[in-house]
LUMVOGU-672477 format. One line per field, with one value per residue (C-alpha): residue number from 1; x, y, z. Coordinates in steps of 0.02 Angstrom, whole numbers. Example, Ala and Ser with C-alpha at 12.3 -4.5 7.8 and 13.67 -1.06 7.14 Angstrom:
i [1	2]
east [615	684]
north [-225	-53]
up [390	357]
***
This chain:
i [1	2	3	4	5	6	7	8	9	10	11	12	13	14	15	16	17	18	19	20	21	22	23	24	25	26	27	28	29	30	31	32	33	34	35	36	37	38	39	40	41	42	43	44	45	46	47	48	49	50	51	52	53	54	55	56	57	58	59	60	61	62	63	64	65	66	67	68	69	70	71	72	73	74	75	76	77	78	79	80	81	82	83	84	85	86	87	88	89	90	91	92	93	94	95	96	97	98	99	100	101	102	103	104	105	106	107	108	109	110	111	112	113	114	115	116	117	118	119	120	121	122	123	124	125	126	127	128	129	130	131	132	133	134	135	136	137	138	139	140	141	142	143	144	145	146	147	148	149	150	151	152	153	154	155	156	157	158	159	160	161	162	163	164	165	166	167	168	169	170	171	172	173	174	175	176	177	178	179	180	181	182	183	184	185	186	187	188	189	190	191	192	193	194	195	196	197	198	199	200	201	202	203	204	205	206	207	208	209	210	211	212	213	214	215	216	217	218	219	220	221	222	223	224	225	226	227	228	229	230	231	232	233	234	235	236	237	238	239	240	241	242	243	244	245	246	247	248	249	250	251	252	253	254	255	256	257	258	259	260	261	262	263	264	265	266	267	268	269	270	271	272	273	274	275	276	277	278	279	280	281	282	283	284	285	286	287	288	289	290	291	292	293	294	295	296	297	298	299	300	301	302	303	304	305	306	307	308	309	310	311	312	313	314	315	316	317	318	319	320	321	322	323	324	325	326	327	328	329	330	331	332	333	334	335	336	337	338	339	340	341	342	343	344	345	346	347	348	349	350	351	352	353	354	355	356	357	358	359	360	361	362	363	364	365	366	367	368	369	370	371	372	373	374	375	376	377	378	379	380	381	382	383	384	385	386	387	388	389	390	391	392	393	394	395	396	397	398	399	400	401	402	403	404	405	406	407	408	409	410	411	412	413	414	415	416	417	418	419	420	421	422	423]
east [-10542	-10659	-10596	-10589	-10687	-10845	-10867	-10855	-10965	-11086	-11101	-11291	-11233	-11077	-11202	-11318	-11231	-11148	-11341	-11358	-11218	-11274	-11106	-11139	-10998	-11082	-11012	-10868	-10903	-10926	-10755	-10681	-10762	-10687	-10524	-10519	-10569	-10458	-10317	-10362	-10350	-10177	-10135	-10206	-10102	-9931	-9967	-9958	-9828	-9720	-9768	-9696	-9543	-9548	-9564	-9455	-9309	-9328	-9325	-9169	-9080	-9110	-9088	-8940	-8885	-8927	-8827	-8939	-8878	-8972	-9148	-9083	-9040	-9178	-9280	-9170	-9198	-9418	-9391	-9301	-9457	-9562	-9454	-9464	-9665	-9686	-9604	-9720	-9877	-9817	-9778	-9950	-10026	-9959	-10024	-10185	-10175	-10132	-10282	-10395	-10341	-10357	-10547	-10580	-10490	-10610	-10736	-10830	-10849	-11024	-11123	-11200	-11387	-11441	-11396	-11527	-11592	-11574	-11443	-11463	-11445	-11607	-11655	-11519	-11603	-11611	-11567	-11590	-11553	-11485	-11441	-11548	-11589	-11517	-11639	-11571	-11623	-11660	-11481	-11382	-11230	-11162	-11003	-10902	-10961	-10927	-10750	-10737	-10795	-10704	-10549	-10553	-10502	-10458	-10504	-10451	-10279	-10288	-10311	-10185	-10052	-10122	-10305	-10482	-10521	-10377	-10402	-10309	-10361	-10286	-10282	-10420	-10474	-10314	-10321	-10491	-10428	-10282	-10402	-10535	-10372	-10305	-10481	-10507	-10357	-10380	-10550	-10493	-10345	-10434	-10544	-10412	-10332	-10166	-10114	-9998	-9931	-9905	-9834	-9935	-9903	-9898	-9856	-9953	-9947	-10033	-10165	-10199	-10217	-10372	-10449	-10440	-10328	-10388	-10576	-10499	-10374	-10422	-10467	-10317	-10157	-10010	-9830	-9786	-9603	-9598	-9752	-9816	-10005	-10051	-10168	-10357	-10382	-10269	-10369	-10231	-10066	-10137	-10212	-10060	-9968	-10022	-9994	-9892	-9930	-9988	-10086	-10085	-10263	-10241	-10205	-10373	-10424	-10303	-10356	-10262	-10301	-10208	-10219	-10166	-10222	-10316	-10310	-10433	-10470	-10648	-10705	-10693	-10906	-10984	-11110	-11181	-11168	-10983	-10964	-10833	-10791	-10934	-10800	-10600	-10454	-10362	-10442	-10388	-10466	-10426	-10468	-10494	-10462	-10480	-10411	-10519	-10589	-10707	-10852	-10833	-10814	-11007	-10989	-10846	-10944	-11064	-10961	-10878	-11035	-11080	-10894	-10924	-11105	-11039	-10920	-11064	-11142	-11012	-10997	-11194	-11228	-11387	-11343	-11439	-11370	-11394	-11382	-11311	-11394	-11296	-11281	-11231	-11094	-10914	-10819	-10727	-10872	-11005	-11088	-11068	-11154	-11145	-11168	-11222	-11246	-11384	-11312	-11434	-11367	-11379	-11541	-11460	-11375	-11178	-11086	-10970	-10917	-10920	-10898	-10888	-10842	-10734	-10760	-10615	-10614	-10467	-10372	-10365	-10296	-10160	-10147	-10161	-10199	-10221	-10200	-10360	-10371	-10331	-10194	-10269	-10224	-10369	-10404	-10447	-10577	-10536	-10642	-10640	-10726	-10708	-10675	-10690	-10675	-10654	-10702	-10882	-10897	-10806	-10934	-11080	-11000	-10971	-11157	-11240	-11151	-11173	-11239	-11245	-11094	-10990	-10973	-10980	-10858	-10925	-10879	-10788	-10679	-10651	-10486	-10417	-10475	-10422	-10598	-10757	-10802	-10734	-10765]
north [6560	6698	6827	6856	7014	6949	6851	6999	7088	6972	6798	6784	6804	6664	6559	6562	6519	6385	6314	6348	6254	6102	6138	6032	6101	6259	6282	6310	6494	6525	6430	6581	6713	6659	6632	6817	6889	6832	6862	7034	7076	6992	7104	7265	7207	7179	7334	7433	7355	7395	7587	7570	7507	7634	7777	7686	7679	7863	7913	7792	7903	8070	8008	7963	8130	8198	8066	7989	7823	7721	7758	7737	7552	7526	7582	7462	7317	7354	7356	7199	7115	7216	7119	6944	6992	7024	6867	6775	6872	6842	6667	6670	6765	6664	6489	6573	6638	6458	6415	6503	6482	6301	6323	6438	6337	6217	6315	6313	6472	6549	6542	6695	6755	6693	6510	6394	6309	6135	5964	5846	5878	5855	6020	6108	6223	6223	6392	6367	6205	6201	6086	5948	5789	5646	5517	5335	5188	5041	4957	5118	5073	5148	5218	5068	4965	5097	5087	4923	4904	5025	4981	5149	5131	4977	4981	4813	4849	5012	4885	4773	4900	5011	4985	5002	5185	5208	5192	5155	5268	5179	5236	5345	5358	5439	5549	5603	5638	5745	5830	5878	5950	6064	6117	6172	6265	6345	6409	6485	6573	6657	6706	6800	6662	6630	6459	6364	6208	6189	6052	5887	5868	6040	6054	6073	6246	6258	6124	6227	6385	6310	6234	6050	6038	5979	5970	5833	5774	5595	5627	5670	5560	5603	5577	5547	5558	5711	5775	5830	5801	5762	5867	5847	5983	6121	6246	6193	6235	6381	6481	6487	6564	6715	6673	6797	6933	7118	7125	7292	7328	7378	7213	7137	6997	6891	6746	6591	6416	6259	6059	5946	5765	5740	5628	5571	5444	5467	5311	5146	5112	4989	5000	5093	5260	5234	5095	5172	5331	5393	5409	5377	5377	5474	5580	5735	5914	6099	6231	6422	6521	6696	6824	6973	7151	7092	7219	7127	6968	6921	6966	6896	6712	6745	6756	6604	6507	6591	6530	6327	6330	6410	6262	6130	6191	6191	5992	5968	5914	5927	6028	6099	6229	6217	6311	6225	6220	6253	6071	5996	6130	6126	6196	6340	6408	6550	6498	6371	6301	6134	6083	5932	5834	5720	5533	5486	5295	5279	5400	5509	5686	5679	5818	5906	6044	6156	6344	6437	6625	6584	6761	6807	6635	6555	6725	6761	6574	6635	6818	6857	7060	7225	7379	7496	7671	7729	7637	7529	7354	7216	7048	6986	6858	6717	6591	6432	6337	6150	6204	6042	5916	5764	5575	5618	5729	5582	5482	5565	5617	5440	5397	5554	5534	5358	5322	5135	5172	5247	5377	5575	5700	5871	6007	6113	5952	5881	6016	5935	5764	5762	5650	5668	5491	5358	5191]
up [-10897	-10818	-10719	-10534	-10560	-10645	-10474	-10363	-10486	-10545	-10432	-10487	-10662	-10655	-10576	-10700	-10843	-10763	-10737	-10900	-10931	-10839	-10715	-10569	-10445	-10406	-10221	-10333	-10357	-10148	-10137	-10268	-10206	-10029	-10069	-10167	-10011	-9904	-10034	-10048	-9858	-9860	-10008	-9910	-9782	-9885	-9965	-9788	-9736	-9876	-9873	-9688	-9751	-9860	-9747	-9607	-9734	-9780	-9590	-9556	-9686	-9601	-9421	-9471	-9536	-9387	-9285	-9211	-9225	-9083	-9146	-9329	-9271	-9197	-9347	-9461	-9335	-9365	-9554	-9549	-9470	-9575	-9718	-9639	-9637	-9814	-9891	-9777	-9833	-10042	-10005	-9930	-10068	-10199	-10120	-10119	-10302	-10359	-10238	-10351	-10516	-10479	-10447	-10568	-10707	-10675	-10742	-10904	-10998	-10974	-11132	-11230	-11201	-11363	-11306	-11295	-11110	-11125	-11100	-11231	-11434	-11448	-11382	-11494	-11618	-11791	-11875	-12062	-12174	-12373	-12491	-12568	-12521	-12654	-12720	-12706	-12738	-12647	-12687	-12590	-12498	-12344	-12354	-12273	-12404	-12529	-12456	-12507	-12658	-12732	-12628	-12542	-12384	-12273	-12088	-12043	-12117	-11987	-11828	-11886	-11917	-11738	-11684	-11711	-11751	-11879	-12057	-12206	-12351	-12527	-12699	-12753	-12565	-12504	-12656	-12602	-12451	-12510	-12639	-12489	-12376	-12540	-12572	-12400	-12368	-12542	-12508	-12332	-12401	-12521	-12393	-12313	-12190	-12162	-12193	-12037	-12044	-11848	-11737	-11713	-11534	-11396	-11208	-11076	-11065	-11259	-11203	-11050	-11160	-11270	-11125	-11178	-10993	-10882	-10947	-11086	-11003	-11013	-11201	-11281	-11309	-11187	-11217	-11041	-11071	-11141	-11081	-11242	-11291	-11469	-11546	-11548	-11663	-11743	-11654	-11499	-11585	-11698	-11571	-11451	-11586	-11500	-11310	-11222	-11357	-11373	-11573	-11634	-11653	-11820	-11869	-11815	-11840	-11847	-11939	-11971	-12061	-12034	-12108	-11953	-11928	-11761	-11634	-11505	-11385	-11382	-11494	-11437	-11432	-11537	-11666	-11840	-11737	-11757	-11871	-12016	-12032	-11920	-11768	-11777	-11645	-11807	-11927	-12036	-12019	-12088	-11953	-11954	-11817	-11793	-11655	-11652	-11566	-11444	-11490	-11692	-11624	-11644	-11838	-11859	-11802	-11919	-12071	-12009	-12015	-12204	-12236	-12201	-12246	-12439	-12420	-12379	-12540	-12669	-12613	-12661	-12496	-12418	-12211	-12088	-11970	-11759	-11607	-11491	-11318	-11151	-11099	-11249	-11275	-11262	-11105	-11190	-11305	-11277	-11405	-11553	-11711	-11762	-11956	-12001	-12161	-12184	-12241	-12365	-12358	-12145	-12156	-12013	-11993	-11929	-11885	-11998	-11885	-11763	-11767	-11594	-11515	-11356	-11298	-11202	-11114	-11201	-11216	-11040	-10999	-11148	-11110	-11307	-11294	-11409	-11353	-11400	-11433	-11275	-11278	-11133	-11158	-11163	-11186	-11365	-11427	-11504	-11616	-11726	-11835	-11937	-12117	-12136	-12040	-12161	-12093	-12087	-12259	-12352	-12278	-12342	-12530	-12538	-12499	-12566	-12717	-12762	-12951	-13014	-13129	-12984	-12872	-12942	-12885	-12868	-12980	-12855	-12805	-12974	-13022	-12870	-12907	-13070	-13131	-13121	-13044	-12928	-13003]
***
C-alpha cells in the first residue's frame, strides 16, 4: 500500500508510475488527495477542541476551589458539548480514514526507475541468457507425451478425481516431483534461508497483507464458510509471519524458504499454450522470501536472481533472464524478473519464476517494522522469488532431457533421484 504522504508530497510522481503501470483509474489519486484534506481539517479541528477540554477541565478545578460554583457548572456543562463534539468528529474521522484506505488499497505499487515503459511481454527486456540449447531430433516428444509413455503422470485421472488443471503425478513422476521439492529447499537452506512449512489456506487479513486482496480476488480459491483463501503461492502465509512486528535491525534480513502446493484459478483456456503442465489449477512451488533494510534491499534482489539463475544451471537447462516492463507487472512489485526456460520439444520459452522487491508496499499493508539506529522505527522491505516453481521446469527436464533410451536426470538431481535415467 503507499502512503498518504507520498500523495501530498509527490502527486506528479504517484501519477506517473501508475501510467507506467498501465493503471487506468487515475482520478483515483484526486479522490485521495481529497479525502486527506478534508480529514486533516477535521483532525485540526478535534485536536482544538480537545486542548479546550483540556484547559476547561483545569479551570473547573480551580473555580471550584475558589467557590465559585455557578461558573464551574457552567464550564462543566461547555465541556460536555465539547465531549458530544469530539466523538462526532472521530466517528467522522474514522469513516473518512476507511474512505481512503479503500482507494488507496486499490492501488498498484509504483514501479522502480529502472523499469521498462511498455504493456505487453513483448516489450519486457532481456538482461542476460545461460545455459545451452539441447540438440534433438526429429522424433522429440513434448512433455505430455513424455508423461505418458513413461507413465509419469496422468491428467485425465486428475479431472476424473477433481477437474481439468489437476494432475496425477505416478511412480517415477511423483518421485521427480518430491526429488525437485528436497533439492530446492536444500539449496536455499544452505544459502542461509530458513525453512517453513506454513498453512495451506490464510485469512483475509494475510491475503490482504501480500496484496493478492482484492487485486486477485477472483483468482484465488475461497472457503466461504470459513472465510479462509487457499494459497496461490507461499509467498502469502510466509511473509505474514512478520505482520504486526518490530525486527531488530540486527537481525536483517530475514529470509525464509517454504515448499507449499499452490492453487489457482487462473487456467481454464484451451490450447498447446496450456496444454499439460504448461498451466494447472494445482501445482507445487518452493519460495524464498526475504525481509530486509530498505537501503540493501536492491542487493539483496540481485543475489536472489544469482540464487535461481545458479539453480537453472545446475539442472542443464538452457534460461534467459527479463525485466519485466510496467504493464506486464504484478500489482505488488517495484520491480521483477521473470526466468524462463526455453522448451526445446514446444520450441517456446515458459516461465519458471519470478523474483521481485515489493519495496515497502506489502510491509506497510502488514506493518512489519525495524527500528534503525536512531531508534526511529520504519517500514521494512520485503521480497520473493520462485526457487522453483515446478509444473513448468518438469516440463522442460522432461523435454530437454529426452535421449532415445530414456530420459537423463541431471547430476545435481540424481542424489535425490536415486538414478540417473527415467525409462
Amino acid at each position: 500500500m503507499l502512503p498518504i504522504q507520498l500523495f501530498r508530497q509527490n502527486k506528479e510522481l504517484v501519477i506517473e508510475g501508475l501510467k507506467k503501470k498501465n493503471f487506468k483509474e487515475l482520478e483515483l489519486v484526486d479522490e485521495i488527495i481529497s479525502i486527506d484534506e478534508r480529514r486533516r481539517q477535521l483532525q485540526v479541528e478535534n485536536d482544538n477542541l480537545a486542548a479546550s477540554i483540556n484547559s476547561a477541565s483545569k479551570s473547573i478545578g480551580q473555580l471550584m476551589a475558589k467557590g465559585e460554583k455557578d461558573e464551574a457548572e457552567k464550564m462543566k456543562a461547555d465541556v460536555a458539548k465539547h465531549k458530544e463534539q469530539t466523538k462526532e468528529l472521530a466517528q467522522k474521522l474514522a469513516e473518512l480514514e476507511q474512505q481512503q484506505e479503500d482507494l488507496i488499497i486499490r492501488l498498484p505499487n509504483l514501479p522502480h526507475s529502472s523499469v521498462p515503459v511498455g504493456k505487453t511481454p513483448e516489450e519486457n527486456e532481456v538482461v542476460r541468457t545461460g545455459g545451452k540449447r539441447p540438440n534433438l531430433d526429429a522424433q522429440k516428444l513434448p512433455h505430455w507425451e513424455l508423461t505418458e509413455k513413461y507413465n509419469l503422470i496422468n491428467f485425465e485421472l486428475g479431472t476424473k478425481l477433481t477437474g481439468s488443471g489437476f494432475p496425477v503425478y505416478i511412480g517415477q513422476g511423483a518421485k521427480l516431483q518430491r526429488s525437485l521439492i528436497s533439492y530446492f529447499l536444500n539449496y536455499n537452506i544452505e544459502a542461509g534461508y530458513n525453512e517453513y512449512y506454513p498453512p495451506y489456506m490464510v485469512n483475509e487479513t494475510s491475503a490482504r497483507g501480500t496484496g493478492q486482496l482484492p487485486d486477485k480476488e477472483g483468482q484465488m480459491y475461497h472457503a466461504t464458510e470459513d472465510n479462509f483463501y487457499l494459497i496461490p503461492t507461499a509467498e502469502v502465509p510466509v511473509t505474514n509471519i512478520y505482520r504486526d512486528e518490530i525486527i531488530k535491525e540486527a537481525d536483517l534480513p530475514v529470509k525464509m524458504t517454504a515448499y507449499t502446493p499452490c492453487f489457482r484459478r487462473e487456467a481454464g483456456s484451451y490450447g498447446k499454450d496450456v496444454r499439460g503442465l504448461n498451466r494447472l489449477h494445482q501445482f507445487d512451488k518452493v519460495e524464498i522470501v526475504q525481509i530486509t533494510n530498505p537501503e540493501k534491499s536492491y542487493d539483496a534482489l540481485e543475489g536472489m536472481v544469482a540464487h535461481v539463475e545458479k539453480l537453472l544451471q545446475n539442472l542443464d537447462l538452457e534460461y534467459r533472464i527479463l525485466r519485466l516492463c510496467g504493464g506486464d507487472m504484478s500489482f505488488t512489485s517495484a520491480l521483477t524478473y521473470d526466468f524462463e526456460v526455453y522448451s526445446a520439444a514446444q520450441e517456446r520459452w515458459l516461465e519458471v519464476s519470478s523474483v521481485s522487491n515489493f519495496e515497502s508496499f506489502q510491509t506497510n499493508r502488514m506493518k512489519i517494522r525495524y527500528k534503525d539506529g536512531n531508534g526511529k522505527t520504519q517500514l521494512a522491505h520485503s521480497l520473493n522469488g520462485s526457487s522453483l516453481a515446478l509444473p513448468r521446469i518438469v516440463a522442460c527436464l522432461l523435454e530437454n532431457h529426452q535421449t532415445p533410451d530414456g530420459i537423463k536426470i541431471p547430476a545435481a538431481l540424481q542424489p535425490y533421484f536415486g538414478k540417473e535415467m527415467i525409462n
